[in-house]
C-alpha positions, -999 to +999 in steps of 0.1 A: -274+585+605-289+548+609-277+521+591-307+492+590-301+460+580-340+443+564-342+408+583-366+384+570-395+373+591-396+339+608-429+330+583-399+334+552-377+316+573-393+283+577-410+285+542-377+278+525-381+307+500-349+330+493-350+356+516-331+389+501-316+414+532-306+451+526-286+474+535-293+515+536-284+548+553-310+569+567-306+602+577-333+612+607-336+644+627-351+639+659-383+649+667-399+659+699-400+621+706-368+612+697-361+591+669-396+566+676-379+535+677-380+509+704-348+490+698-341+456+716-309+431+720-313+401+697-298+378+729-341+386+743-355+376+713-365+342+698-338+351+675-312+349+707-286+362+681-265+390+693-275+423+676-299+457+682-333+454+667-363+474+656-388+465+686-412+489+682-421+522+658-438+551+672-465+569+647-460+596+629-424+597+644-394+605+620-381+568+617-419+558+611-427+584+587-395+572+566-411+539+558-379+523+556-378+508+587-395+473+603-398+454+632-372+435+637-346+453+613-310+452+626-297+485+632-259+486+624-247+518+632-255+548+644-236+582+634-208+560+623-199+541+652-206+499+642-230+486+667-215+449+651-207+431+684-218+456+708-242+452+733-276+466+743-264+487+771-239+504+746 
């Protein structure tokens, strides 16, 4: 199981519009690529907010094929365990 938190983009950010965030669980089997996400540490982003991110989505990979997922979501858990507060190498 992921848990994905929707962040807004930096465009909705500095437009001053309400920006909405979500919250879901998605269930993914791996596929012979894994999951097909590139995940990153907020701290090496422009965001430099601690957190783990959606960097990249491979194609036709299972968290791709979900459509659920975007770049930059916040991932907030994995099988349970809170990834609030930990860090990349965790």
């Amino acid at each position: 199981r992921a848990y994905a938190l929707a962040t807004p983009t930096s465009s909705s950010l500095s437009s001053g519009e309400d920006d909405s965030c979500s919250v879901f669980v998605v269930e993914l089997e791996r596929g012979p690529i894994g999951l097909g996400m590139g995940l990153i540490d907020g701290l090496h982003t422009t965001l430099n907010c601690p957190g783990i991110y959606i960097r990249t989505l491979l194609p036709d990979s299972p968290a791709a094929s979900d459509g659920r997922f975007g770049i930059g979501d916040r991932i907030l858990a994995v099988n349970g365990t809170s990834l609030i507060g930990a860090d990349y190498d965790r």
